[in-house]
C-alpha positions as a Python dict, from the first residue, in 0.01 Angstrom:
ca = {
    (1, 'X'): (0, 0, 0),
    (2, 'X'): (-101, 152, 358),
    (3, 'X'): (-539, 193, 300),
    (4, 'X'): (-605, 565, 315),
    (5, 'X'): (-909, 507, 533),
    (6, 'X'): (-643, 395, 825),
    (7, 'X'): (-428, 631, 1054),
    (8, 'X'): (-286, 741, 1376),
    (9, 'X'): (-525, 864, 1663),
    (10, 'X'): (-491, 1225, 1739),
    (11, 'X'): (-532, 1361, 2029),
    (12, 'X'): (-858, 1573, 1856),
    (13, 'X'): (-964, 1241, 1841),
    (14, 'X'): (-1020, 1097, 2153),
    (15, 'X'): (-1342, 1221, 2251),
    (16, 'X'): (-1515, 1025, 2009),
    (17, 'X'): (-1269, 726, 2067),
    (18, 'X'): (-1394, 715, 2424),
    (19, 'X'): (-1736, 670, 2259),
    (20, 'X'): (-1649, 369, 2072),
    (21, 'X'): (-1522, 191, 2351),
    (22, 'X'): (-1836, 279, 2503),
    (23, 'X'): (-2016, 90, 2185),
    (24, 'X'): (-1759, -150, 2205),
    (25, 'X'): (-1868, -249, 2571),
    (26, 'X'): (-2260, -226, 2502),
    (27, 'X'): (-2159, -479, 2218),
    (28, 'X'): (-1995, -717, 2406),
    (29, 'X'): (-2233, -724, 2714),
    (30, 'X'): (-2101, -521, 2960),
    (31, 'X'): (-2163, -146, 2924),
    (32, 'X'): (-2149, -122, 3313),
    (33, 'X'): (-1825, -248, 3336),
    (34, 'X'): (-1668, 75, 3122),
    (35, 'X'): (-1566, 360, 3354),
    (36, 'X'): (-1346, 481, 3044),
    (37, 'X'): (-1383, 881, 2998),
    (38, 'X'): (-1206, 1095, 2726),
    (39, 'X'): (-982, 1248, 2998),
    (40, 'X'): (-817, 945, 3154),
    (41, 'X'): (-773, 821, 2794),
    (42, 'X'): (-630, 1170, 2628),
    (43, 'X'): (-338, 1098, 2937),
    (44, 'X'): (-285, 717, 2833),
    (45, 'X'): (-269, 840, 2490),
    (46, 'X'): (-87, 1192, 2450),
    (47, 'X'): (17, 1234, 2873),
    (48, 'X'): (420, 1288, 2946),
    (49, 'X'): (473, 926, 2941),
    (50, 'X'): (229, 809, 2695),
    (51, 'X'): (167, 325, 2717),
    (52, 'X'): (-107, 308, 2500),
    (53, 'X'): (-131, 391, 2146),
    (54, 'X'): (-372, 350, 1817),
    (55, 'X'): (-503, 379, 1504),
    (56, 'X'): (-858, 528, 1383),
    (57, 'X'): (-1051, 410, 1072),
    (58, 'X'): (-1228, 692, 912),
    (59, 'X'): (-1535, 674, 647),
    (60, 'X'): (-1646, 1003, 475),
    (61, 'X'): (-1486, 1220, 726),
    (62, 'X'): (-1645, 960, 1018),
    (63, 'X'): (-1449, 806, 1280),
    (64, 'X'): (-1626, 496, 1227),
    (65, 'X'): (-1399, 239, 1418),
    (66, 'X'): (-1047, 198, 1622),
    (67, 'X'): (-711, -24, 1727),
    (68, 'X'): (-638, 37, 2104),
    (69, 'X'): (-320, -115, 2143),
    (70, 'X'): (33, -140, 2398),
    (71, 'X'): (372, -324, 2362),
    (72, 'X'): (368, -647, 2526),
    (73, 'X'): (758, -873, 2593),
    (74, 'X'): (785, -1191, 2492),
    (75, 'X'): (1072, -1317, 2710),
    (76, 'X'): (1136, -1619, 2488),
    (77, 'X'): (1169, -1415, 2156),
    (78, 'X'): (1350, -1141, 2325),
    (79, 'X'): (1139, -866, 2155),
    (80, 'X'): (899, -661, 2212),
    (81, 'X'): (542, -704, 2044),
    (82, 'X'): (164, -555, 1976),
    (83, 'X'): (-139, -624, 2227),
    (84, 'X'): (-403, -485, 2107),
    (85, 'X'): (-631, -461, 2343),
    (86, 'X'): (-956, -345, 2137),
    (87, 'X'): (-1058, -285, 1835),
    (88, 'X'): (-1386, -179, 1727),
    (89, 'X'): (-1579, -118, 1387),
    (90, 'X'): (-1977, 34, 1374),
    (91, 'X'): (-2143, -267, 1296),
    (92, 'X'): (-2291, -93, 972),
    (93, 'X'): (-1919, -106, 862),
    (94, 'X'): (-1845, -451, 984),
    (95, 'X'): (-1732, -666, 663),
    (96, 'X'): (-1641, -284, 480),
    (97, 'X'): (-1255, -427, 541),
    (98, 'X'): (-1167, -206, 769),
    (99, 'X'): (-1124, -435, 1055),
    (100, 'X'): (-884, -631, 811),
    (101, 'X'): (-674, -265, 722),
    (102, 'X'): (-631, -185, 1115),
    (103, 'X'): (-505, -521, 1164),
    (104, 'X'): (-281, -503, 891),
    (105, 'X'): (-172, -173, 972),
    (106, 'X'): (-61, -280, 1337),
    (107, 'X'): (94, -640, 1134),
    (108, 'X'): (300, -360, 943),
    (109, 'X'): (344, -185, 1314),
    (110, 'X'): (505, -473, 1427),
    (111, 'X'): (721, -577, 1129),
    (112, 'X'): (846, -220, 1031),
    (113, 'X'): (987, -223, 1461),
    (114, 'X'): (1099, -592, 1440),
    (115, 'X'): (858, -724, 1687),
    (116, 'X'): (752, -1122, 1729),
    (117, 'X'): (394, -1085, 1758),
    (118, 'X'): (46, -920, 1761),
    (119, 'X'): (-156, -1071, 2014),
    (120, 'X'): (-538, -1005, 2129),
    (121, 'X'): (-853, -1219, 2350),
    (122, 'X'): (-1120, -1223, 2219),
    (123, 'X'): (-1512, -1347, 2338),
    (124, 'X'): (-1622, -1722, 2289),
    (125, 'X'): (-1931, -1588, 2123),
    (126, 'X'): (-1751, -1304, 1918),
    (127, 'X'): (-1840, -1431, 1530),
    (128, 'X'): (-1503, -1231, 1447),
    (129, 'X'): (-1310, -1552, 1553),
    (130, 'X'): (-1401, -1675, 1198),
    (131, 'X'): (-1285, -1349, 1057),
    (132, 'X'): (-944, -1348, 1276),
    (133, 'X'): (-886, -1740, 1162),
    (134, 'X'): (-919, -1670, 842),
    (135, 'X'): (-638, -1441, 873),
    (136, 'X'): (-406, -1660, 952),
    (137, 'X'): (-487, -1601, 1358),
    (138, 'X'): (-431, -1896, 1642),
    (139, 'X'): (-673, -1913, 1891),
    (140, 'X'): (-418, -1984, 2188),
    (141, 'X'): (-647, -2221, 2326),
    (142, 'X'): (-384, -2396, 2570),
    (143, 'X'): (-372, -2077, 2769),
    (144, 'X'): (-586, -1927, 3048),
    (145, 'X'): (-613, -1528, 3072),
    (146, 'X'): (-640, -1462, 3441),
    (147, 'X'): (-664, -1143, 3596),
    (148, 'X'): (-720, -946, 3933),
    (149, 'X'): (-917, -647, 3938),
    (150, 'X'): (-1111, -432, 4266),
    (151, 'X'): (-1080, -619, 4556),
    (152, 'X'): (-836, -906, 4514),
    (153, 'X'): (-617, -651, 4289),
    (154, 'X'): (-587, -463, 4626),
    (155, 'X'): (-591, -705, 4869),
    (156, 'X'): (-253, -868, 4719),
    (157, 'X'): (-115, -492, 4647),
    (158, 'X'): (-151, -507, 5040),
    (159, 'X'): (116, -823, 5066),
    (160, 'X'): (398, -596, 4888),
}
């Protein structure tokens, strides 16, 4: 049974969406790293050709926490699948389960559409790694994330 407290983002949303990732990047360190505003993410969201999508966890009328999320290809499954690339809870909420219910809801995402996987990084440090084992969750720990950003992302876009 889908929990009530779980649901689509609208686009009245995404002002206070934009805050929580802003939360979400004090939490984790690096609030000078988010250039996020509501405006670029209303377009990823609800622009003509909309690549991101989510859910919003609500708690007495609150927006209280949120699933960012895209479809990734798995090339050896053949199918598309879930990256979700944040998800966020107010820590007075944390352990409410409604971390657990957006996950589940984007598990249900991926089964309902027929796709492999839901996939997500997390930080070393994050104590949610307990919390996403206990799920059922692999840490893939034989794989490297690498990514190019600012300069070397345009340096390289300069070989093309």
């Amino acid at each position: 049974m889908p929990d009530s407290r779980i649901r689509r983002i609208r686009e009245s949303d995404v002002d206070e969406v934009a805050q929580l990732v802003h939360d979400l990047a004090a939490y984790e360190k690096a609030p000078q790293d988010c250039h996020l505003t509501a405006d670029r993410l209303r377009v990823a969201l609800f622009g003509d050709t909309p690549a991101v999508f989510g859910h919003v966890a609500e708690q007495d009328g609150e927006l209280v926490g949120f699933a960012l999320w895209f479809l990734n290809f798995s090339t050896w499954r053949g199918v598309h699948g879930i990256y979700l690339e944040d998800l966020f809870v107010k820590a007075e909420l944390r352990g409410s389960g409604l971390g657990k219910a957006l996950l589940a809801t984007l598990a249900k995402e991926c089964v309902d559409r027929g796709f492999a996987r839901l996939e997500w990084s997390v930080l070393d440090w994050n104590p949610a790694t307990g919390f996403y084992k206990s799920l059922g969750a692999i840490p893939m720990d034989e794989w490297t994330v690498y990514r190019l950003t600012d300069t070397a992302l345009d340096k390289l876009a300069k070989l093309a």
